[in-house]
PDB file of N, CA, C and O in Angstrom:
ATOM      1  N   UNK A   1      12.458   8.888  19.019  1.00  0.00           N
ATOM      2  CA  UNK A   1      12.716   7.545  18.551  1.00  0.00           C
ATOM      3  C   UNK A   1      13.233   7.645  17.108  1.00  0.00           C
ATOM      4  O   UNK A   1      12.586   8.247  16.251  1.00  0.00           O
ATOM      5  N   UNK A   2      14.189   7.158  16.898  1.00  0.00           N
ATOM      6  CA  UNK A   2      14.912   7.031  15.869  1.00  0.00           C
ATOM      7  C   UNK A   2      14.839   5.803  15.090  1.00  0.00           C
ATOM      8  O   UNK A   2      14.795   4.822  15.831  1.00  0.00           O
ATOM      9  N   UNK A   3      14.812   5.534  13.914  1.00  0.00           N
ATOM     10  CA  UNK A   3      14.143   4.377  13.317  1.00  0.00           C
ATOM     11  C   UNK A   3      14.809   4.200  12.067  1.00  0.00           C
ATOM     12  O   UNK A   3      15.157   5.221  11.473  1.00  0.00           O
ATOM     13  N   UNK A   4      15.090   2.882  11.474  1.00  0.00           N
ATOM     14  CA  UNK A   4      15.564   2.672  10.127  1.00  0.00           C
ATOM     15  C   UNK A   4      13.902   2.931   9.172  1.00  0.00           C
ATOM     16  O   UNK A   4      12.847   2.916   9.808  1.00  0.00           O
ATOM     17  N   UNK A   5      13.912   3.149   7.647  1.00  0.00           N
ATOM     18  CA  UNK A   5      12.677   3.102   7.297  1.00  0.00           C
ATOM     19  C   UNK A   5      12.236   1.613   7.421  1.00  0.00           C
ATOM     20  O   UNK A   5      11.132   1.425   7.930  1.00  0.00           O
ATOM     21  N   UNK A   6      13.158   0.236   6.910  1.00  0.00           N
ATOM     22  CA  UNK A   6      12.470  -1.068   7.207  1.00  0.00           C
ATOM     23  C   UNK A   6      12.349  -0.904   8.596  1.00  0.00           C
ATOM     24  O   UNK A   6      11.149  -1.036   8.837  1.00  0.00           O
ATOM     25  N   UNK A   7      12.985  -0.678   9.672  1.00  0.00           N
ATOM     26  CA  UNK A   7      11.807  -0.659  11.056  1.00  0.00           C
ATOM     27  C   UNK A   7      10.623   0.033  11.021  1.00  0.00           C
ATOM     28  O   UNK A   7       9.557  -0.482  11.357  1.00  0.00           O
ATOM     29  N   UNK A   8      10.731   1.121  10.654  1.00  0.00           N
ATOM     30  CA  UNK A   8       9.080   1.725  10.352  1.00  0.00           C
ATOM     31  C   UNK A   8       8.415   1.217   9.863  1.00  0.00           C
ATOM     32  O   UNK A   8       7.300   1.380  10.360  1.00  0.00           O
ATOM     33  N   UNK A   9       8.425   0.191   8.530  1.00  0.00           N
ATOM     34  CA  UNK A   9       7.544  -0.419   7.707  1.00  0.00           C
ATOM     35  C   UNK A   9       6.884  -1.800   8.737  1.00  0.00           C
ATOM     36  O   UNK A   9       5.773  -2.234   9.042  1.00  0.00           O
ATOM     37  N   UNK A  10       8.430  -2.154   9.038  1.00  0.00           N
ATOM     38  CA  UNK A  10       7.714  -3.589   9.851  1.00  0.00           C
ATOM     39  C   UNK A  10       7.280  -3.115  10.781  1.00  0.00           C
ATOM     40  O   UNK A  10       6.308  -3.865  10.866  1.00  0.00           O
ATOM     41  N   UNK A  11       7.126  -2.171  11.968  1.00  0.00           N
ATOM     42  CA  UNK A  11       6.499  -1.972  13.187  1.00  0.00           C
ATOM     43  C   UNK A  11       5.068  -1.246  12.725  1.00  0.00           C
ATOM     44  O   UNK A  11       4.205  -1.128  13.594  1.00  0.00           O
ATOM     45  N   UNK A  12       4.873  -0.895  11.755  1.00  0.00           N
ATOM     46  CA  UNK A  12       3.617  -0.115  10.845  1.00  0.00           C
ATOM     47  C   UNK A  12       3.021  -0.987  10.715  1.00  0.00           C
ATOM     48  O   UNK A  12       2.039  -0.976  11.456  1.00  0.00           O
ATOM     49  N   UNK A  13       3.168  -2.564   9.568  1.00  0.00           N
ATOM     50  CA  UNK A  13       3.087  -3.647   9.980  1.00  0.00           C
ATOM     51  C   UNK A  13       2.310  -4.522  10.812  1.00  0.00           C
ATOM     52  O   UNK A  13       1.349  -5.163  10.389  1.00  0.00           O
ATOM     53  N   UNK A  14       2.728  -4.549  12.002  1.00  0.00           N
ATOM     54  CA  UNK A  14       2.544  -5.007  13.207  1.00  0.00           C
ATOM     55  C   UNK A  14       2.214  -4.101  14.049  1.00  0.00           C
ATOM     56  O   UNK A  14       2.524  -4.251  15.231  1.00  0.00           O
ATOM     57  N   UNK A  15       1.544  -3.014  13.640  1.00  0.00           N
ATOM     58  CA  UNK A  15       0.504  -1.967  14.563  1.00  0.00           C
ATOM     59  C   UNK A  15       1.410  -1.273  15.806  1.00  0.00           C
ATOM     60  O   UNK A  15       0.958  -0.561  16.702  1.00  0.00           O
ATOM     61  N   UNK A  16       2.603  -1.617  15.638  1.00  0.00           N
ATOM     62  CA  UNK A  16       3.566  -1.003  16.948  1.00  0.00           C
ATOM     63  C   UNK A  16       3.387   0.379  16.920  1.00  0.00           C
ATOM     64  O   UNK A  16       2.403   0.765  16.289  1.00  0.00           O
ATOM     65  N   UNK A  17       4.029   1.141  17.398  1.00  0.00           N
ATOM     66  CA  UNK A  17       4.435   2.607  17.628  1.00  0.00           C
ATOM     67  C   UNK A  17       5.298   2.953  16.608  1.00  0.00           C
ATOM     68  O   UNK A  17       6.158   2.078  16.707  1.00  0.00           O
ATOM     69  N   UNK A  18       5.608   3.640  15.728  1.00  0.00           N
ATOM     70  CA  UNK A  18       6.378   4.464  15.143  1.00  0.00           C
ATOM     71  C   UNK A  18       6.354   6.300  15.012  1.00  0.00           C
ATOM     72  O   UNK A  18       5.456   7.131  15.152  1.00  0.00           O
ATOM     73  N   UNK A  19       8.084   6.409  14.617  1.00  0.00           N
ATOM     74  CA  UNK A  19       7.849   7.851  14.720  1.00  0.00           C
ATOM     75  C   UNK A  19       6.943   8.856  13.879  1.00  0.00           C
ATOM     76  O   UNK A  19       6.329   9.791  14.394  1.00  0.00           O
ATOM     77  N   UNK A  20       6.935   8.455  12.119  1.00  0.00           N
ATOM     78  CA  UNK A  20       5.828   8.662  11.682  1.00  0.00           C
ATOM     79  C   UNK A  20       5.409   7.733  10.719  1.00  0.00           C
ATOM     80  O   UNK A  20       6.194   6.842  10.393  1.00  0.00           O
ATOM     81  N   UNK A  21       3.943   7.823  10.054  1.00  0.00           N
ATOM     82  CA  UNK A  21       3.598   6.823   9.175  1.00  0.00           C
ATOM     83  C   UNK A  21       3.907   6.664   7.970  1.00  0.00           C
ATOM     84  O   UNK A  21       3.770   7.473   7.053  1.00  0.00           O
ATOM     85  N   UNK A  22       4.535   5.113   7.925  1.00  0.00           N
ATOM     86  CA  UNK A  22       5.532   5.121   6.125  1.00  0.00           C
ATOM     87  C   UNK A  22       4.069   5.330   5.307  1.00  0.00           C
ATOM     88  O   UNK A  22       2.986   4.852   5.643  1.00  0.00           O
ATOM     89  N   UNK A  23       4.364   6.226   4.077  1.00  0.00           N
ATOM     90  CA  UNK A  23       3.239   6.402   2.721  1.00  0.00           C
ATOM     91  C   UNK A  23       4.036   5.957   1.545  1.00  0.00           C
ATOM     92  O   UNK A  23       5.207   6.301   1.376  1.00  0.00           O
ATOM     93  N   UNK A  24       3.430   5.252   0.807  1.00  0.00           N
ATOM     94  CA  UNK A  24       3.618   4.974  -0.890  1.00  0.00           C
ATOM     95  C   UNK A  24       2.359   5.213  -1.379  1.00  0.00           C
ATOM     96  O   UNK A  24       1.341   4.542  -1.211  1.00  0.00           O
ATOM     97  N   UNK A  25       2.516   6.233  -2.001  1.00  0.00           N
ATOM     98  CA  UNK A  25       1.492   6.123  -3.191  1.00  0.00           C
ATOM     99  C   UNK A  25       1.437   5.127  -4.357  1.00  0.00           C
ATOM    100  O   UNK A  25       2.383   4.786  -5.066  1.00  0.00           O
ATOM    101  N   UNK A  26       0.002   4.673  -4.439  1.00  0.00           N
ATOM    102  CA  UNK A  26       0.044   3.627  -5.238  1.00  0.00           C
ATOM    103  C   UNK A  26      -1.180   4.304  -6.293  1.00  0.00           C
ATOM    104  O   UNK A  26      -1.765   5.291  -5.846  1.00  0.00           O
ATOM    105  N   UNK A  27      -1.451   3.965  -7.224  1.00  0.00           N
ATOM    106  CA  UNK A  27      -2.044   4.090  -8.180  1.00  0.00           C
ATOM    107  C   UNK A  27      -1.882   3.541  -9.521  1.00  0.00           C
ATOM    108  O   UNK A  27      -0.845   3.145 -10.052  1.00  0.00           O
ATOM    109  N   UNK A  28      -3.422   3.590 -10.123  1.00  0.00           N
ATOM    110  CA  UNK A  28      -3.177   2.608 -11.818  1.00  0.00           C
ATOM    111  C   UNK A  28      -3.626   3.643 -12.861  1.00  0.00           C
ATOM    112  O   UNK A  28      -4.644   4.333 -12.923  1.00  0.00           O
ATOM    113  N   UNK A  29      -2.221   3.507 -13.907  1.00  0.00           N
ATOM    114  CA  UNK A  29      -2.541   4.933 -14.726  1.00  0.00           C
ATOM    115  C   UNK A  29      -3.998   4.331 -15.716  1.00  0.00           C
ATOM    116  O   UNK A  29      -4.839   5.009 -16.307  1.00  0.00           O
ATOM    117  N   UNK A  30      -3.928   3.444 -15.651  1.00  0.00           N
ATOM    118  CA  UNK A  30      -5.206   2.533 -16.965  1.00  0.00           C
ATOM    119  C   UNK A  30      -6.536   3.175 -16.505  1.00  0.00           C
ATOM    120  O   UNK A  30      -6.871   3.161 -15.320  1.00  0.00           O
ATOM    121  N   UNK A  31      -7.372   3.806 -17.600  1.00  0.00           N
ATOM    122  CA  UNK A  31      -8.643   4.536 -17.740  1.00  0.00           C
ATOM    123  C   UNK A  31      -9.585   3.586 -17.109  1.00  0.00           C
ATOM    124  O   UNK A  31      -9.040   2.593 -16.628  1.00  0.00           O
ATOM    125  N   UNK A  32     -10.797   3.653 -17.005  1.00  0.00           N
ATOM    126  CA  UNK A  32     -12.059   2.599 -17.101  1.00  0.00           C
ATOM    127  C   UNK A  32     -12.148   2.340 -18.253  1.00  0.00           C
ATOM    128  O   UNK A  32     -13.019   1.472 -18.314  1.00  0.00           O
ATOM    129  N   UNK A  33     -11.721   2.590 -19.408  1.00  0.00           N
ATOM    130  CA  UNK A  33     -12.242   1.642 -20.531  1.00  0.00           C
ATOM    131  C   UNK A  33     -11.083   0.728 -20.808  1.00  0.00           C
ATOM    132  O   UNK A  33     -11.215  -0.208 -21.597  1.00  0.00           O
ATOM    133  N   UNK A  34     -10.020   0.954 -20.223  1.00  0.00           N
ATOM    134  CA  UNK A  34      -8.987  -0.232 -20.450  1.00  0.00           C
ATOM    135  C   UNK A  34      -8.821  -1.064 -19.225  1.00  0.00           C
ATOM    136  O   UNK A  34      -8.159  -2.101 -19.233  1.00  0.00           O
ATOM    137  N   UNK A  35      -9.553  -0.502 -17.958  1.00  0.00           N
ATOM    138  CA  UNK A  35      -9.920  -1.508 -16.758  1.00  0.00           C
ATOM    139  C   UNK A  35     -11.131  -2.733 -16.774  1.00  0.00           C
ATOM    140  O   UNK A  35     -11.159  -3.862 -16.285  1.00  0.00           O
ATOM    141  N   UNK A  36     -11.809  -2.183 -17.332  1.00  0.00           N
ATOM    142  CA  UNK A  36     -13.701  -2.671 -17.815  1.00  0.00           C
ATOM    143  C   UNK A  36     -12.905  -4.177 -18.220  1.00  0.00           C
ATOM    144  O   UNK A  36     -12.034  -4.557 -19.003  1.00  0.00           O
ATOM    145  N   UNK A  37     -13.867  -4.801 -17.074  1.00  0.00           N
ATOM    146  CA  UNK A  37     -13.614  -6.366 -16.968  1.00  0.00           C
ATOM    147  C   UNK A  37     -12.633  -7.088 -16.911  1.00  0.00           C
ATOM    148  O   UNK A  37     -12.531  -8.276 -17.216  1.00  0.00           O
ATOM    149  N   UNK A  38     -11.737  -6.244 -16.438  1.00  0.00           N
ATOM    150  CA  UNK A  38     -10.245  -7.032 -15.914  1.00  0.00           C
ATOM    151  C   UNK A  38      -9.932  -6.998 -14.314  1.00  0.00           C
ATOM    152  O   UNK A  38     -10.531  -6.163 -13.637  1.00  0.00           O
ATOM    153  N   UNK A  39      -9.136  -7.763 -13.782  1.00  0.00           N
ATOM    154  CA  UNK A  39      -9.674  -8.076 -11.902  1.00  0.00           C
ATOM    155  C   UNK A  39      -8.401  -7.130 -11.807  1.00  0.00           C
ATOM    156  O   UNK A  39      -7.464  -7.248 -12.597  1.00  0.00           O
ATOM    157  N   UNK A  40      -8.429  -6.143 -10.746  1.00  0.00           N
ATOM    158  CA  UNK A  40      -7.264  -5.790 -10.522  1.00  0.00           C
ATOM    159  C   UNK A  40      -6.855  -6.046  -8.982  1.00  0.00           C
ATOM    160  O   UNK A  40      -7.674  -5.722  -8.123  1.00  0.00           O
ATOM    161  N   UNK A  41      -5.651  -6.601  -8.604  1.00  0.00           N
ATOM    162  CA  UNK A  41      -5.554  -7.230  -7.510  1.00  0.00           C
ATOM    163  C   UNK A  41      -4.436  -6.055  -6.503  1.00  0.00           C
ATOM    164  O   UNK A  41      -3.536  -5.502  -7.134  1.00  0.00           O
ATOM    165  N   UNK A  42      -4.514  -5.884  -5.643  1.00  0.00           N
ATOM    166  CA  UNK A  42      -3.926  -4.524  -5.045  1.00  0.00           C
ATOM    167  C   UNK A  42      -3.468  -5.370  -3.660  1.00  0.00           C
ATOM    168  O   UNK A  42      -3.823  -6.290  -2.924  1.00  0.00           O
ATOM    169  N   UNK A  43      -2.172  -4.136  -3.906  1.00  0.00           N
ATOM    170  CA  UNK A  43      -0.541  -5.552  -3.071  1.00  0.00           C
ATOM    171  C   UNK A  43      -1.161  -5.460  -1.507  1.00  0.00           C
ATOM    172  O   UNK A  43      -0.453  -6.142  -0.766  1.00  0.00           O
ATOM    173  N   UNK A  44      -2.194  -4.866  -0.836  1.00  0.00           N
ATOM    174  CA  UNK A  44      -2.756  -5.083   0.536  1.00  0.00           C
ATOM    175  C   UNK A  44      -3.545  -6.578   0.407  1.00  0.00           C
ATOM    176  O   UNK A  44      -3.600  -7.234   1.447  1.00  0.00           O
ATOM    177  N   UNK A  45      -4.144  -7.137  -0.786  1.00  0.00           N
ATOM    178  CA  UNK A  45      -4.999  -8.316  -0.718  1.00  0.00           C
ATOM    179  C   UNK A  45      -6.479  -7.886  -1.459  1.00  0.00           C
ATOM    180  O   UNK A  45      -7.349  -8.594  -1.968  1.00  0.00           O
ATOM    181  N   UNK A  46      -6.415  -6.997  -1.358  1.00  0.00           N
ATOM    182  CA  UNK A  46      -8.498  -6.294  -1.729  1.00  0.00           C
ATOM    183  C   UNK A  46      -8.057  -6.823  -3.472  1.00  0.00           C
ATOM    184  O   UNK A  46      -6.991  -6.815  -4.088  1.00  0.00           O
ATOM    185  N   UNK A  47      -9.235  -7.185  -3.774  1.00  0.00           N
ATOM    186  CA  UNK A  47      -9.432  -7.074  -5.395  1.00  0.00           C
ATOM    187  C   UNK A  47     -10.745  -6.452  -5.407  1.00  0.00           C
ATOM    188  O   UNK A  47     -11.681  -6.705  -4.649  1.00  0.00           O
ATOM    189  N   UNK A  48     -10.705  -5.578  -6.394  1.00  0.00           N
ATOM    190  CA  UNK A  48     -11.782  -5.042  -7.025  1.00  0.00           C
ATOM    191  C   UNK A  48     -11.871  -5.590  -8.394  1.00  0.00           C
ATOM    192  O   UNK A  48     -10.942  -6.215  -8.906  1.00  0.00           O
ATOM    193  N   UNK A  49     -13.481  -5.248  -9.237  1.00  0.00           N
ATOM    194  CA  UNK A  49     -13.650  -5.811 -10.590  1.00  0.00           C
ATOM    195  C   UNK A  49     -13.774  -4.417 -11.073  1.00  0.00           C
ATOM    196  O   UNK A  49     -13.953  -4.192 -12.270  1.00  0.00           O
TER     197      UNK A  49
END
């Protein structure tokens, strides 16, 4: 199966079948002392404090 990467993302998405699983690494370069009491909101929906 041959796939554009936006078809992979949207069928990833929507739990379909794809050929393999799209990855982005995400990460926040900010320490805990420059996180400490600020909400950080993460592009899936989860917030952590």
């Amino acid at each position: 199966m041959q796939m554009t990467s936006r078809e992979r993302v949207l069928r990833a998405m929507r739990r379909q079948s794809v050929d393999y699983v799209p990855f982005s690494p995400s990460f926040n370069a900010l320490s805990d002392a420059q996180r400490r009491g600020k909400r950080w909101s993460f592009p899936w929906g989860a917030v952590a404090v």
